[in-house]
Phi, psi and omega in degrees: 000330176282329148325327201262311185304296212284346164279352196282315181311316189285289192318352181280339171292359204262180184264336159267160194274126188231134182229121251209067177262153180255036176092314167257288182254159177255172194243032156174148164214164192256170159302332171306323179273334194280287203322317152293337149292304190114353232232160187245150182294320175281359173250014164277285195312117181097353175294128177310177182262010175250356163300314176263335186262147207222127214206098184303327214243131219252145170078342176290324183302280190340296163297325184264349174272319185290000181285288205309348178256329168316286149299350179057010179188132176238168145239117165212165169261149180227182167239110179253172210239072169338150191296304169300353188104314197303149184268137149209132183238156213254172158224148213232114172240127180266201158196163169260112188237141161246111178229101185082076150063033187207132183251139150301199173182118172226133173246155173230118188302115176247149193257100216253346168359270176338318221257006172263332179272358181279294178278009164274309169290332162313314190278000172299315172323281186317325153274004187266352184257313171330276166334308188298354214236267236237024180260151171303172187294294176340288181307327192278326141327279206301306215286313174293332188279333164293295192303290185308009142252004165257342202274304179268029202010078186252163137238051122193162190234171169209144161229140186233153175247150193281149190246162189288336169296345176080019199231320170226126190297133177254137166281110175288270190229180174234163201287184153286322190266338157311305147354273206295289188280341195222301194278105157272014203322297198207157171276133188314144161076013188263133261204094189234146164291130176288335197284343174222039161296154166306192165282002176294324181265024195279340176304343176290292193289286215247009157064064164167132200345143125224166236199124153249081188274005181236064174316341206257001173278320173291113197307183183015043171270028187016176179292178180257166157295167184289154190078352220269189184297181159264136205251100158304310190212166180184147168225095179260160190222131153301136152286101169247122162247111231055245184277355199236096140019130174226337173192148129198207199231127169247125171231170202233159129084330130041129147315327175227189181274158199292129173269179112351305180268351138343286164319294174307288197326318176303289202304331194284320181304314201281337208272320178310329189277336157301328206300294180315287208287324159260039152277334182300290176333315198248345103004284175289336166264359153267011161267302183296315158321317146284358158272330183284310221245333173294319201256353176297101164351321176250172187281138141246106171241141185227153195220184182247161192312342157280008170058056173225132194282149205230315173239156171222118164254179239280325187318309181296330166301330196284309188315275206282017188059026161258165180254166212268332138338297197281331204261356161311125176083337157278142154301143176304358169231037128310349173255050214233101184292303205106358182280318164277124172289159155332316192250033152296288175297313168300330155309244206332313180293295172341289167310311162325312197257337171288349212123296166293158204292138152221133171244175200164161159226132183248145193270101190244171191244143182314145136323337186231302185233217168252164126232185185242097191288114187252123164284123173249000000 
């Protein structure tokens, strides 16, 4: 017996979670496990192993103590289950110690969460620009707010976005399930006042996170819209860019309460989903943009600060009798009539290159002949 007290001495020094069973209960656990549990040591210690460990599959505790006798030494992953509700997962290497002619099983826990939500929001990142080339903005909504409730076990979510007076919110989008199971609130894109929004929006006003774990408890906390879910718990975060609100994402309803770490996840989750969209955003207006100068009446050539044509559209191909082939990637004085000196064109760059508009006409030459090309 005096063996098992000096490992118990030893496991309060280790940095990992240690749990200390004879198969049925355990008989020590350290502090590193109560603290993450949630749980006091008399309220582990004499308790079956189905007390922490948490498992959809009929039969698992069973199957891993009869491997761990078998084998005398196990690694595996699991999920144990906090005093509070929270799933957390862990990775577990047990072993079989024999002490005083009675074997034991000590495992020692590393608490593997973080390090599971980390590659859950990378790969959100990644599929979420993936996603993004052939879905509407909306859908990329909907589509980020279903991962981030699963990611933070929420079940329902929001995203809104702020308008530039800093006064009024438009409702974008919602989650699938919020949709579908719980909010008839408002129709996408309806048009609300922050003054006269909740404490939901308090994130607007004061630029910064907040984690509402007693909603219903809480005084002046003004209504919801009509229709909208019933709110247990809630966590909002802002999008802030530069000095403004640009947008923000909520999530809800959580089975336990909201961390801190809750929190960092939400904000680094919500700037990736602003990221996506106005790279979207900005896409779609360079798509509109290139329709526009394609479809133009007049010649367009654009070229890069080294004076190498970068764009030519088919009007301009028509001007000079060139193909669009030849002229990408040449310089503009392959059309060079001669009519203008060298110190025409540096004038023209110069203006150019501070920034400012230059017009003019220039005599430029054909592929076959000349014409008299007016620059704007």
């Amino acid at each position: 017996m005096e063996r098992l007290f000096k490992l118990f001495e030893l496991a309060e020094l280790l940095s990992d979670a240690v749990f200390i069973h004879d198969f049925e209960k355990f008989i020590y656990v350290n502090e590193v496990a109560c603290k993450y549990l949630g749980y006091s040591k008399d309220e582990i210690i004499g308790h079956k192993v189905s007390k922490i460990v948490h498992s959809n599959k009929p039969g698992f505790i069973e199957d891993i103590i009869r491997k761990i006798k078998e084998e005398g030494q196990l690694k595996f992953l699991s999920k144990h289950l906090s005093k509070f509700g929270e799933i957390i997962d862990v990775e577990v290497s047990v072993k079989v110690i024999e002490l005083d002619k009675k074997e034991y099983a000590i495992s020692l826990v590393r608490n593997i969460s973080n390090k599971i939500m980390r590659e859950q929001t990378n790969l959100l990142r990644l599929n979420l620009y993936l996603y993004a080339k052939e879905h509407t903005i909306n859908e990329i909504l909907t589509f980020a707010l279903d991962a981030i409730e699963k990611i933070l076990n929420s079940k329902i979510s929001f995203l809104h976005f702020v308008e530039s007076d800093q006064k009024t919110l438009s409702f974008q989008a919602w989650s699938t399930a919020t949709k579908e199971k719980f909010c008839n609130a408002l129709p996408e894109n309806y048009h609300y006042d922050v003054d006269k929004a909740g404490i939901w929006a308090d994130c607007v006003r004061y630029k910064k996170s907040f984690i509402h774990n007693d909603y219903q408890n809480i005084e002046n906390k003004k209504g919801l819209p009509y229709g909208h879910a019933e709110v247990v718990r809630e966590l909002v975060s802002p999008v802030i860019r530069g000095d403004n609100v640009v947008a923000i994402i909520g999530v809800g309803n959580k089975p336990f309460d909201y961390t801190d770490s809750d929190v960092r996840t939400l904000e680094y989750l919500a700037d990736i989903v602003w990221e996506v969209i106005e790279k979207k955003r900005l896409e779609e207006r360079l798509q509109i943009f290139n329709e526009v100068i394609e479809q133009n009446v007049a010649g367009v050539l654009i070229t890069n600060v080294d004076g190498e044509m970068e764009y030519v559209n088919p009007v301009y191909c028509k001007m000079t009798g060139y193909e669009r082939e030849e002229l990408i990637g040449n310089n503009p004085r392959i059309l060079k009539s001669g009519k203008e000196d060298q110190k025409f064109y540096e004038d023209m760059w110069n203006t150019l290159l501070s920034g400012k508009s230059f017009t003019s006409e220039i005599v430029n030459k054909k592929k076959m002949a000349s014409y008299i090309l007016r620059m704007q």
